[in-house]
N, C-alpha and C positions, 0 to 999 in steps of 0.2 A: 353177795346178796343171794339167798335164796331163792329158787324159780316157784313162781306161785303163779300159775296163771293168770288166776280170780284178782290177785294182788298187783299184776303189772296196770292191767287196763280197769282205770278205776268208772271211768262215765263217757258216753259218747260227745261228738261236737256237733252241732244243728247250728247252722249257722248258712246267713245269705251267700257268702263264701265258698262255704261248704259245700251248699248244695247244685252250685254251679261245675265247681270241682268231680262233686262225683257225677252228673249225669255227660259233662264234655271229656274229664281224666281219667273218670273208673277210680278218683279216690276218696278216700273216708277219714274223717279225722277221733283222735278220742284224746281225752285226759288220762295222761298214764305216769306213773308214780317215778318218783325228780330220779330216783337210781336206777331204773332199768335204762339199758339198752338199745340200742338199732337191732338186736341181732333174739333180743329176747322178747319183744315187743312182734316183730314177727313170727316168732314161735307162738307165742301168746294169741294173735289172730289167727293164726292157721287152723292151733288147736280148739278155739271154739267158736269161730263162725265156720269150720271146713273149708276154709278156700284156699288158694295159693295167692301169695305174697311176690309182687316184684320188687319193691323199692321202697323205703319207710325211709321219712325226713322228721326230725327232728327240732320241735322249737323250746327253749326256756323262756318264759314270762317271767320277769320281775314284777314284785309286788310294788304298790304305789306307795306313795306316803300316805298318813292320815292323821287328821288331829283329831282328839275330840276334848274339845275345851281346852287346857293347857296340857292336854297329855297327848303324845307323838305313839305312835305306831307305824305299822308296813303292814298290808296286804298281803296275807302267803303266795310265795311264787307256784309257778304252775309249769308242766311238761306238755308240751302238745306232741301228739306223734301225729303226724300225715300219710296213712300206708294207702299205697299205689296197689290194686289187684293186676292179678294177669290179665291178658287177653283170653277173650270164653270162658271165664269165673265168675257165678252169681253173684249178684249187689249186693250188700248188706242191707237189709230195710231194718232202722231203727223200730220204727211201728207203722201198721198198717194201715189205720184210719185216721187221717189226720183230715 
């Protein structure tokens, strides 16, 4: 796969979760694309939020089933990454005024 920054981490995660994770763990979650990495997915953070990276976890979501009328489908699956900051590295603020 080719390294494409903009291409690894596609959207961030906001979530109740989430947001307990990064104000008690210092971490952050995002949607990031089913063939990268642990290892490019931290490069990918570094290089455009400028912070340092301790530790990125790794989740696949399978997609659900779904019918609609007598026709079957799946829900696309999904990549979470869960990247850990250093200690004394600024937060990521998705957006400022909520």
């Amino acid at each position: 796969m080719k390294y494409d920054k903009y291409g690894i981490i596609k959207a961030p995660l906001v979530t109740e979760k989430l947001t307990d994770l990064k104000e008690n763990e210092r971490t952050v979650g995002f949607i990031v694309d089913l063939k990268a990495n642990k290892h490019q997915i931290k490069r990918a953070v570094e290089e455009i939020f400028k912070v340092k990276v301790e530790k990125v976890r790794v989740v696949v979501k399978k997609g659900k089933p779904r019918r609609y009328g007598r026709f079957e489908s799946r829900t696309p699956k999904i990549k979470k990454a869960y990247v850990k900051l250093k200690e004394g590295e600024k937060m990521i603020e998705f957006f400022e005024a909520v």
